[in-house]
N, C-alpha and C positions, 0 to 999 in steps of 0.2 A: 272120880271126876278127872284127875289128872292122868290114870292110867290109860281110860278112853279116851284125854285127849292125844296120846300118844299114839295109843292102836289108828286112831283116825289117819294120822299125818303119816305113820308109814305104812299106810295102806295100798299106796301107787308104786312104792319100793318092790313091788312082790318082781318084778321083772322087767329088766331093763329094756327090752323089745318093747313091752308095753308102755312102758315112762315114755318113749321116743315116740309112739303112735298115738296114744289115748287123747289130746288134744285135739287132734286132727281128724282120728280115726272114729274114735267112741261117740256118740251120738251124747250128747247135755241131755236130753230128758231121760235117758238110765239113768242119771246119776243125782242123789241127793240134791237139798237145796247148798246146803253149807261145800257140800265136794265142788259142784257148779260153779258155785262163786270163785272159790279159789284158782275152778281150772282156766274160767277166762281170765282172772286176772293173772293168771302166768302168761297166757295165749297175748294180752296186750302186752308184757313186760316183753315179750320177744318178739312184737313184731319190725319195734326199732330197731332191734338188730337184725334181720331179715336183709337188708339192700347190703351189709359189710361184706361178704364176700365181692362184688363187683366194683367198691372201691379200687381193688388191687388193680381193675381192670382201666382206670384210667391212668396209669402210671406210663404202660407199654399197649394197650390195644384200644381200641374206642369203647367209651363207658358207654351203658347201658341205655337206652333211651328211656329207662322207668326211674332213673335214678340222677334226677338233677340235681337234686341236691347234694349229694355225695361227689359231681363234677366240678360245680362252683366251689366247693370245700379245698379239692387235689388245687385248683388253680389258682386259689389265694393263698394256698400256705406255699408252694412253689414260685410263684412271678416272683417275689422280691428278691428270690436268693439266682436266679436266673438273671435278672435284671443287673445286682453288684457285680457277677460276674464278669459280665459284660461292657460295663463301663467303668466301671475301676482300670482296666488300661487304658481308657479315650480321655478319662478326667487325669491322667497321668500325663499322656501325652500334650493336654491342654497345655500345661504348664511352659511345655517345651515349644522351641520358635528353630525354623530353620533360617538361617541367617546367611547374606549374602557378603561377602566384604572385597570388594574392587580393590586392586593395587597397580602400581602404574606396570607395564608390562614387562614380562623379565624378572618378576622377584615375586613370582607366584610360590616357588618352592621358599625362600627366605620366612614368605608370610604364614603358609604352614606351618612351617617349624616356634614360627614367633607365636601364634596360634596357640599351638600343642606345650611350648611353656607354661602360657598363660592359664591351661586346663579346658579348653575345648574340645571338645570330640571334630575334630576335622570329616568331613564327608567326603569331602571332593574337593581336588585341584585343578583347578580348571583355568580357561586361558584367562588372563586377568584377574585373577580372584579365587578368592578360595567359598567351601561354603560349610557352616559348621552347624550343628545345635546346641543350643544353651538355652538358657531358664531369662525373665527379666532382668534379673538381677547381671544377670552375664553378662547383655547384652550393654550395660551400664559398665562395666569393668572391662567390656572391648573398647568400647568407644575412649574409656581413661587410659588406659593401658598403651594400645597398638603404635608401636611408630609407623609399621609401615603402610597400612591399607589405607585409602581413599575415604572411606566412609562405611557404614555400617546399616544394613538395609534387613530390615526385616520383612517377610515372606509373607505376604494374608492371604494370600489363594492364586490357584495356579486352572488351569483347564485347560482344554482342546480350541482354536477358537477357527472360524475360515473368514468370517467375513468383522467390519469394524461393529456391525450390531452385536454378534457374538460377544463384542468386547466391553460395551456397555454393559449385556444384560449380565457379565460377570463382574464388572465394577459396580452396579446398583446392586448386584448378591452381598457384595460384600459388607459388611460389619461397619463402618466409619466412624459410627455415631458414641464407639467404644473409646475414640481414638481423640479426636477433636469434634468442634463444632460449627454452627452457624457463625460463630464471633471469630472463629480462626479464619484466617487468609490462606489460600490454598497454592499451591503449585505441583503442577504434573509434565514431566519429564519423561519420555519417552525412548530407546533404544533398541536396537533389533539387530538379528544376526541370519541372515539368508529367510529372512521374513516377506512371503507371499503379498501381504498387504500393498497397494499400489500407492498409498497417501499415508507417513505415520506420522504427518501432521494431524489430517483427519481422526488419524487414530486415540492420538492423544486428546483432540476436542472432546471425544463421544466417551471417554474415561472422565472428565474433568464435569460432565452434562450429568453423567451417572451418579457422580458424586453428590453432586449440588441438588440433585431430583431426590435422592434417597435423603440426605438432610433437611430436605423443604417437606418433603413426605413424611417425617415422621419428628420432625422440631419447629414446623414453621415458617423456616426463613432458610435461605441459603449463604455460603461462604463467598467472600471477595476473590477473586484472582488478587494474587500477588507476586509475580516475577521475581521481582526482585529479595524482598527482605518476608519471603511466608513463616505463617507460624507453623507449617504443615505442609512437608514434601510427599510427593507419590512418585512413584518411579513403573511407569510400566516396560516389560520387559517382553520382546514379542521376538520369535524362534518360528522354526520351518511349519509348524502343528498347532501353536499353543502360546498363552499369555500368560503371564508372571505381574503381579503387583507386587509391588513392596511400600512399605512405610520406610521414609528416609527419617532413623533415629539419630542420623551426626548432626546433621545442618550442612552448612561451609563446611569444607572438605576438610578432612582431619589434619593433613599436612599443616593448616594455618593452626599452628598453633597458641599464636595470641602474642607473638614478642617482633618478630620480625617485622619491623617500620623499613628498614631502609636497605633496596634490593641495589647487587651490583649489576654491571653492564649482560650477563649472562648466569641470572641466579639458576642455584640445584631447587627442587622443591624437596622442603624438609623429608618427606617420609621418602623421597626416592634418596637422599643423602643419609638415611638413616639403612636402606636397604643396600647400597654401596659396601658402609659398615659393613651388614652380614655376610655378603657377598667375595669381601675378602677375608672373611675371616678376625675380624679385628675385635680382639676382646679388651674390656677395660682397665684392663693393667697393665695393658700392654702400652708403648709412647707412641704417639700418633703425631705426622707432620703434614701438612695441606703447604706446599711452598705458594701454592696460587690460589690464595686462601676467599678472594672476592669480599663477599660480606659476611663472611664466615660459618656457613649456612653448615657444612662437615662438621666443623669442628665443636660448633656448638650445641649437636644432635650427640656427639661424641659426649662431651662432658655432661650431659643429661641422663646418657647411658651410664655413663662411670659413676655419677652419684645415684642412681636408681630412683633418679625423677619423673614420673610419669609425666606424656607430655601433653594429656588432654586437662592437666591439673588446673591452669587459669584462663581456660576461654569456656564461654556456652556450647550448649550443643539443643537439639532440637528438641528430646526427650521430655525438657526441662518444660516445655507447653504443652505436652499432651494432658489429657482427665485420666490416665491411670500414674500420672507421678509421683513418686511417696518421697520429699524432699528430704525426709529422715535417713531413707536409707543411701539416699544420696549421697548427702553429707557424713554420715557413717564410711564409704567407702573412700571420700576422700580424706577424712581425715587418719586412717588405714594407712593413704597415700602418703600422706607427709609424715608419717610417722617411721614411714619406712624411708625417708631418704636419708643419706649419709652426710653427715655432719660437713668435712672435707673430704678436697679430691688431692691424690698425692700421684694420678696417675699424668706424666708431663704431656702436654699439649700447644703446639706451636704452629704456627701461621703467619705467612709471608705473603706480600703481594708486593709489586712493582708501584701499583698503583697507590698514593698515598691517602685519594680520597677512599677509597677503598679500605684500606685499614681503620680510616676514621668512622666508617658504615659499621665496619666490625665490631667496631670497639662500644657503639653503641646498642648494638643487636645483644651484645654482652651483656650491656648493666638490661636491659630492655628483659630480659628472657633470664633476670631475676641471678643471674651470675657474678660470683665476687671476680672482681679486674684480674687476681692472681689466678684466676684459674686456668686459662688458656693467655699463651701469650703473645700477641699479637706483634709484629716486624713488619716494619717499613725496607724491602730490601728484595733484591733478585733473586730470584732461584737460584741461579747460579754461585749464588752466596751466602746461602742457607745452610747449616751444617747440622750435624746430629747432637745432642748433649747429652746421649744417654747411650746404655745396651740398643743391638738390633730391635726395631720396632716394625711401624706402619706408614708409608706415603698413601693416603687416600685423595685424589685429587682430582679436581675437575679443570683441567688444564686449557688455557685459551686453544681455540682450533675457529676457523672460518674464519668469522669477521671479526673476531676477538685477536686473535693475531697482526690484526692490522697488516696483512700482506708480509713478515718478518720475515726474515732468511731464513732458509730450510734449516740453515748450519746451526741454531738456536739450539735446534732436537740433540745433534750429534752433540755439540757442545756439553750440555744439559746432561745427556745418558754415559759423556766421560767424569763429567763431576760425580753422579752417583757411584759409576766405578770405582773411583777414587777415595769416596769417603764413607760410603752406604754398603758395606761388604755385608753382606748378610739380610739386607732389611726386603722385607716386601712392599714390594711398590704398585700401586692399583690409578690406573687412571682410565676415567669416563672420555671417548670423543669418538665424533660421529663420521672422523678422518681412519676409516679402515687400513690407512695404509701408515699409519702413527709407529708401527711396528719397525716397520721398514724404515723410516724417519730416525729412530732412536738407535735402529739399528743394533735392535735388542729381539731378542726371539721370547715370545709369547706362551706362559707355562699356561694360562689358560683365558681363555675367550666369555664373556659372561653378554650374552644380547641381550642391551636394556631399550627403553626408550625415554628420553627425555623429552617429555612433551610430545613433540609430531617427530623430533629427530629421534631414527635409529642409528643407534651408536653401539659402543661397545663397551665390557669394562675388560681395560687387558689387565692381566697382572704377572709381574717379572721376579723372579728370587734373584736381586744382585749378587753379583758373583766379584769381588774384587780384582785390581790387577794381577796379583799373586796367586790368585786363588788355581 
């Protein structure tokens, strides 16, 4: 019985030609009942595999049109791993913000380099400003960090635009509803540079309409104007082509850094006194003297620098009301901040003014902006009577000129540039004014020329390596 059942089963063995045809070829009623049976059920075991060769053909040529199934198969195990490919750099990118940061004009390259410190990738240096990428978090640590930029603007979308509808329907594109909401107070702000547009008032209303229509469109309700005190700046930015939004993450311009009450008759604003610093060169161990110290806005950007006190440390800033703010990590970075600043300052620091209610402004701006009294030391007394008490240093100064002068004798200047002969053999001397001819006045020759702008005045910083009598 088992012998026969052996001979049966290798009966189709006789030749391999035959094995590969008899299915196909051999007609079923030749063949036994029992042979039959077996040979369709091999004929169904292969007919499943019958369409796999045309698989391969959806890989590189068009699948077959008998073979659907094996097409939807190639395309479900493929999409997903096509798809990561794909977005794994865009969900990367996400992350990343290109960031705008204004500076007052003239300390575009200072702001760079202050930038590139702090660990930005700089992109561009451009007039006024620089523009970098960073992460949130970055963008949290410019705004603590920076002495010198204006504020800190983040980038949400940019386009081609020609006319002011163009400009809405890219401000209704946009995202907002990520940012703030119905219950924030809004303001839009508008600026342009050789921009076609014939009204960027108008232009700004139809940014401000976009915003309020996409918030009542998809929350209900829309946001308040608020001019004055928003919870939520916008900033459109509009060029020969093309519009720029940004989200304003400073607020009030970074300069105000939260201490300064009491301003002299021609204040510096901090972050352009703090770019003067760079500008000459003025590092924190070095001795710094302001003889026309006003309300001591130099010196006291100075001693912030020397202790490595960030100067966004005690005031607010905008970020602090949007719906993606994480207060955790906030405070994580500031107390970063304080952690790193230096105990004492051993580096000397001195300021003079003529004026005595002016040193009394200083001296308040001092305790004001969290500084102990011995650290910068404040004189009632003339330039002219100001002396060194240390090694060669720093004059950083913003010297009366215009109506600050009160009309004085020219002979002040000459005067002034024989006392530093005199006693300042070696020191660099840096002073800001908007009188081009201050050169000729001091009667000093200019190692180099720095054009800033103080506010609406263009001015200059000169700076002089004195050379003593003897020298």
């Amino acid at each position: 019985m088992s012998s026969d059942s052996k001979k049966t089963l290798s009966l189709p063995r006789k030749s391999s030609a035959d094995d590969s045809t008899s299915d196909e070829a051999t007609p079923i009623a030749r063949r036994s009942g029992a042979r039959s049976v077996r040979a369709q059920a091999r004929k169904r075991r292969r007919q499943p595999s019958q369409p796999r060769p045309t698989a391969k053909t959806t890989r590189g040529q068009t699948p077959h049109s008998g073979t659907p199934v094996v097409h939807k198969r190639a395309r479900t195990k493929t999409a997903p791993t096509t798809q990561a490919t794909t977005q794994a750099p865009k969900s990367k990118k996400q992350n990343l913000f290109f960031v705008f940061a204004p500076c007052p004009q003239g300390l575009e390259e200072v702001l760079e380099q202050e930038l590139q410190q702090l660990g930005f990738k700089v992109l561009e240096r451009g007039r006024a400003g620089c523009r970098f990428e960073t992460d949130w978090v970055g963008i949290l640590r410019a705004n603590l960090y920076s002495r010198i930029a204006t504020r800190i603007l983040v980038q949400l979308t940019q386009a081609p635009v020609r006319t002011p509808d163009d400009v809405y329907a890219l401000a209704y594109d946009t995202e907002w509803e990520k940012w703030f909401g119905p219950r924030d107070s809004l303001r839009v702000d508008t600026s342009a540079l050789r921009s076609p547009m014939q009204s960027l008032q108008y232009c700004n209303l139809r940014v401000k309409d976009a915003i309020c229509d996409r918030l009542r469109a998809r929350e209900g309700a829309r946001p308040d104007v608020d001019t004055v005190r928003p919870d939520a700046k916008v900033h459109l930015f509009l060029d020969e082509s093309s519009a720029t939004l940004y989200l304003d993450s400073s607020g009030e311009s970074l300069f105000k850094r939260g201490w300064r009450k009491q301003k002299g008759a021609a204040p510096l604003r901090e972050n352009l006194a703090a770019g003067l610093l760079a500008l000459a060169g003025w590092q924190p161990n070095q001795p710094l003297i302001d003889p026309f110290c006003g309300s001591g806005t130099i010196l006291i950007e100075a001693a912030w620098m020397a202790l490595n006190a960030p100067p966004g440390l005690h005031r607010p800033f905008h970020f602090e009301r949007l719906r993606n703010h994480n207060p955790r990590i906030w405070n994580q970075l500031k107390d970063k901040a304080r952690s790193e600043i230096l105990p004492t300052l051993d580096t000397p620091l001195i300021g003079a003014d003529i004026d005595a209610q002016a040193i009394e402004q200083a001296k308040e701006n001092l305790h004001l902006a969290k500084l102990g009294a011995g650290n910068i030391e404040f004189r009632h007394a003339n330039a002219l009577e100001v002396l060194p008490t240390a090694q060669p240093g720093f004059i950083v100064t913003n010297p009366p000129y215009g109506e600050r002068l009160d009309e004085q004798l020219q002979s002040f200047w000459f005067d002034w540039s024989a006392h530093l002969k005199s006693h300042y053999d070696g020191w660099n001397v840096n002073l800001i004014s908007s009188d081009l001819d201050l050169p000729g006045h001091l009667r000093l020759k200019a190692n180099r020329r720095f054009p800033v702008f103080n506010g609406p005045l263009d001015c200059r910083l000169f700076q002089f390596e004195i050379q003593g009598r003897d020298s």
